[in-house]
C-alpha positions in Angstrom: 0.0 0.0 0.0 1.2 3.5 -1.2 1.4 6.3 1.9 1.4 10.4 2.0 5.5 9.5 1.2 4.9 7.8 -2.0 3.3 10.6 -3.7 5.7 12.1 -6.6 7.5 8.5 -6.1 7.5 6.4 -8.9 5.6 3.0 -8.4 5.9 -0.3 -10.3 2.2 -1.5 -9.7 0.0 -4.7 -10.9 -1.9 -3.3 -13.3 -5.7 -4.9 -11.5 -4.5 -2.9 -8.7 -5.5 0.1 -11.2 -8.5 0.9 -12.1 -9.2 3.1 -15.2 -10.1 7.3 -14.9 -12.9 8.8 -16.8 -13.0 7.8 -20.2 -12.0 9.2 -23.4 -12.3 8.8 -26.7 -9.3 6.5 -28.6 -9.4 4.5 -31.8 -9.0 1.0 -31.4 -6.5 0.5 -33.7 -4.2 3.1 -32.5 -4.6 1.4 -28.5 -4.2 -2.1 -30.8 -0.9 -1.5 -32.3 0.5 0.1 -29.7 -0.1 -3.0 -27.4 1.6 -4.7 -30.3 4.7 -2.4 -30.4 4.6 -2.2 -26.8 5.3 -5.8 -26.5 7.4 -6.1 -29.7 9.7 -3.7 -27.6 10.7 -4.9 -24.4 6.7 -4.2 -22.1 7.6 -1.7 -20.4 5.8 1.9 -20.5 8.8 4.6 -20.7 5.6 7.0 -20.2 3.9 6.1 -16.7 0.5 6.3 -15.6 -0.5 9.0 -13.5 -2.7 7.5 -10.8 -4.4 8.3 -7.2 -4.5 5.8 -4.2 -8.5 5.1 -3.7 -7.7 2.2 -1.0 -5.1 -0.5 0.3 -2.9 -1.6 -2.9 -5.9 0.1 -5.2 -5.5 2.8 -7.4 -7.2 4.6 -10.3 -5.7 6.6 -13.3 -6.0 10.3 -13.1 -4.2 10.7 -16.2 -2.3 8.7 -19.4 -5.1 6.8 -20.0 -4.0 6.1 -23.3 -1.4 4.2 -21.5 -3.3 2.2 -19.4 -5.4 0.7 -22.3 -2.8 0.2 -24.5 -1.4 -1.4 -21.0 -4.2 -3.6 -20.6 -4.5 -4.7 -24.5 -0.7 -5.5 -24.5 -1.7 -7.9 -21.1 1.4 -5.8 -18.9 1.1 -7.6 -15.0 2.8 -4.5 -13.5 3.0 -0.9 -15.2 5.0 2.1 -14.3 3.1 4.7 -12.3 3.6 8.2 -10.9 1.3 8.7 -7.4 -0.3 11.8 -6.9 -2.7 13.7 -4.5 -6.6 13.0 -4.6 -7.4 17.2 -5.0 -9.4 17.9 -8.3 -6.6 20.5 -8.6 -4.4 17.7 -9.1 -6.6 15.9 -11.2 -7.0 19.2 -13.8 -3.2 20.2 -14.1 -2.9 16.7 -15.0 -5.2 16.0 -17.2 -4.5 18.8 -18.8 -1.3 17.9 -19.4 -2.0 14.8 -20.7 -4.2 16.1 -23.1 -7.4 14.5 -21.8 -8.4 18.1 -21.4 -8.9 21.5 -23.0 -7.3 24.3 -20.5 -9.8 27.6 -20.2 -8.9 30.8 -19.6 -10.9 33.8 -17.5 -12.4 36.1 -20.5 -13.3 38.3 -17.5 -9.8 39.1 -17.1 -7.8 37.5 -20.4 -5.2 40.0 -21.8 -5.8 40.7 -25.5 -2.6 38.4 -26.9 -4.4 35.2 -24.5 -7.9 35.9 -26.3 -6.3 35.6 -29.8 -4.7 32.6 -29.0 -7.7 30.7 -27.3 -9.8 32.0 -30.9 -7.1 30.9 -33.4 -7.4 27.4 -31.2 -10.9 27.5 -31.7 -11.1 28.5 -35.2 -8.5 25.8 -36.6 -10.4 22.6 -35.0 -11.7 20.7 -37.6 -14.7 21.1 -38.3 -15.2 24.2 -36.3 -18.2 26.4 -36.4 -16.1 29.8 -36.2 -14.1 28.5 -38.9 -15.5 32.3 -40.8 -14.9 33.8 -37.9 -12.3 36.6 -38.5 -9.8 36.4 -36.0 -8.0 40.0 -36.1 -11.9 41.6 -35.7 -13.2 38.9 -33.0 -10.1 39.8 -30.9 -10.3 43.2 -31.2 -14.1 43.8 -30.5 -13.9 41.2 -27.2 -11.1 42.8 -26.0 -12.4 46.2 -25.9 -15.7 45.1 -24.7 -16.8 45.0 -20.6 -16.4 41.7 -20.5 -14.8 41.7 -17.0 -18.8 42.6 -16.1 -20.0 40.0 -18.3 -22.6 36.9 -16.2 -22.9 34.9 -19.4 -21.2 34.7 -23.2 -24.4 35.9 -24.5 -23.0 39.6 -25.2 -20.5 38.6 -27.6 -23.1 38.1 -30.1 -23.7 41.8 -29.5 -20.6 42.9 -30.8 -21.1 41.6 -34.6 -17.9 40.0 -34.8 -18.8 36.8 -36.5 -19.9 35.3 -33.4 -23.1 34.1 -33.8 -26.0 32.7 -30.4 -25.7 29.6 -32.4 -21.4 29.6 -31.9 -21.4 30.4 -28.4 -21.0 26.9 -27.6 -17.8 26.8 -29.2 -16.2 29.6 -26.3 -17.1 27.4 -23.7 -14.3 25.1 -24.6 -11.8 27.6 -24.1 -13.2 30.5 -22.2 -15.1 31.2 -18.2 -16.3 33.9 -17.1 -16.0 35.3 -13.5 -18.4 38.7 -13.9 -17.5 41.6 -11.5 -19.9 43.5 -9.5 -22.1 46.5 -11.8 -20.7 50.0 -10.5 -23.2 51.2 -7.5 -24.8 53.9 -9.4 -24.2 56.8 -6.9 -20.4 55.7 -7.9 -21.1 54.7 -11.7 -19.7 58.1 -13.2 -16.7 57.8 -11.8 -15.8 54.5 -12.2 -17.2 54.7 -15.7 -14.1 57.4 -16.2 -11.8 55.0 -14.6 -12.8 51.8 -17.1 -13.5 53.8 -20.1 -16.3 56.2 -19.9 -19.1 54.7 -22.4 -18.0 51.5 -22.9 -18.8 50.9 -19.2 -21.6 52.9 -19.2 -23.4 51.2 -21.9 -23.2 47.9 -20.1 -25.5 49.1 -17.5 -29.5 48.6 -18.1 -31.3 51.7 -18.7 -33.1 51.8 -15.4 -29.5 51.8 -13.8 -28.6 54.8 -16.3 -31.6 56.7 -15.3 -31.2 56.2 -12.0 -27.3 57.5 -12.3 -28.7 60.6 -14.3 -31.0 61.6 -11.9 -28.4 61.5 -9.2 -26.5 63.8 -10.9 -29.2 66.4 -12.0 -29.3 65.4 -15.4 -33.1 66.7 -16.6 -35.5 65.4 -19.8 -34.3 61.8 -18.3 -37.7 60.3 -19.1 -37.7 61.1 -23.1 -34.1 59.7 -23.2 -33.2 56.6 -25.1 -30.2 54.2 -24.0 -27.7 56.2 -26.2 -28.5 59.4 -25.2 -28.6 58.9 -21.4 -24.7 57.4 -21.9 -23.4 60.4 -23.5 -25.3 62.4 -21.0 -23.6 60.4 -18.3 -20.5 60.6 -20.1 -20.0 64.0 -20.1 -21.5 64.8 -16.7 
């Protein structure tokens, strides 16, 4: 049985010790010939496992997966392991580095160079539905935008950069979002000045614009239209 001072340690289990992670998707032939090569050239797995300890002498991949199949097809009795912690951090760096997993990145707070990179990712998968998407304006236009007061994805379709409802889906593989807090509107103006003046200011719902206006003496509020009020509250 592994202890606290085996993890990082590199293990030579039984391989029913192990059980397999969550699954992914692998073609049978490529788990197939591996096997084959595997045993053509010497059984042993050069790339260990990367497993957790669920119990005495049991275990279960956390990542390599690929490895423990082609393991299994190849009929190893003992495989090569690496044991780490039980934390779902653990379990997400590794995966990730695997590449059982897609990383994501905060939109809320991405820097303009880390929101090209996760489109041009997104845009050359096969198949992709922003394949049209043009990558120079869709940077541009998200980057600018409030995102860091964004609650959903549903506002990039407001900026009419290619981005469809219907494509949202495809952000979600690479982006979250972690919204900040709406300025209190006694406070708004100010930090409206701070973030950009109108571009913060035309995030807020028009009730919150009105109510802003009217705190700061701003007349004719109840003919005004969205527009009007953030230039009004823009130059106040």
């Amino acid at each position: 049985m592994s202890s606290l001072s085996d993890i990082g340690n590199l293990m030579h289990l039984y391989l029913d010790e192990i059980e397999p992670g969550e699954s992914i998707k692998v073609s049978e032939f490529l788990v197939k010939a591996s096997a084959h090569l595997l045993n053509q050239k010497g059984g042993r797995n050069w790339v260990p496992l990367i497993v957790k300890e669920t119990g005495e002498d049991s275990y279960q991949v956390i990542g390599n997966s690929f490895i423990y199949a082609v393991a299994e097809e190849a009929g190893l009795e003992r495989v090569w392991c690496i044991v780490a912690d039980d934390s779902a951090d653990t379990l997400e760096v590794t995966q990730v580095l695997a590449g059982e997993k897609t990383p994501k990145i905060n939109l809320s707070k991405a820097t303009r160079e880390e929101i090209m990179a996760a489109l041009e990712y997104l845009i050359s998968q096969p198949g992709s539905p922003l394949k049209a998407v043009k990558l120079a304006v869709a940077t541009n236009r998200i980057d600018e935008a409030p995102r860091q007061h964004w609650k959903n994805f549903d506002s990039v379709v407001k900026l009419k950069c290619g981005i469809t409802k219907a494509k949202l889906e495809a952000l979600k593989q690479v982006f979250y979002l972690t919204p900040q807090p709406m300025p209190e509107a006694t406070h708004a103006t100010k930090n409206a000045k701070d973030a950009g003046d109108a571009v913060v200011l035309k995030a807020l719902t028009v009730t919150d614009l009105k109510k802003m206006a009217k705190t700061r003496g701003i007349t004719g509020i109840s003919k005004m239209k969205k527009d009007d009020l953030v230039k009004a509250l823009a130059q106040a």
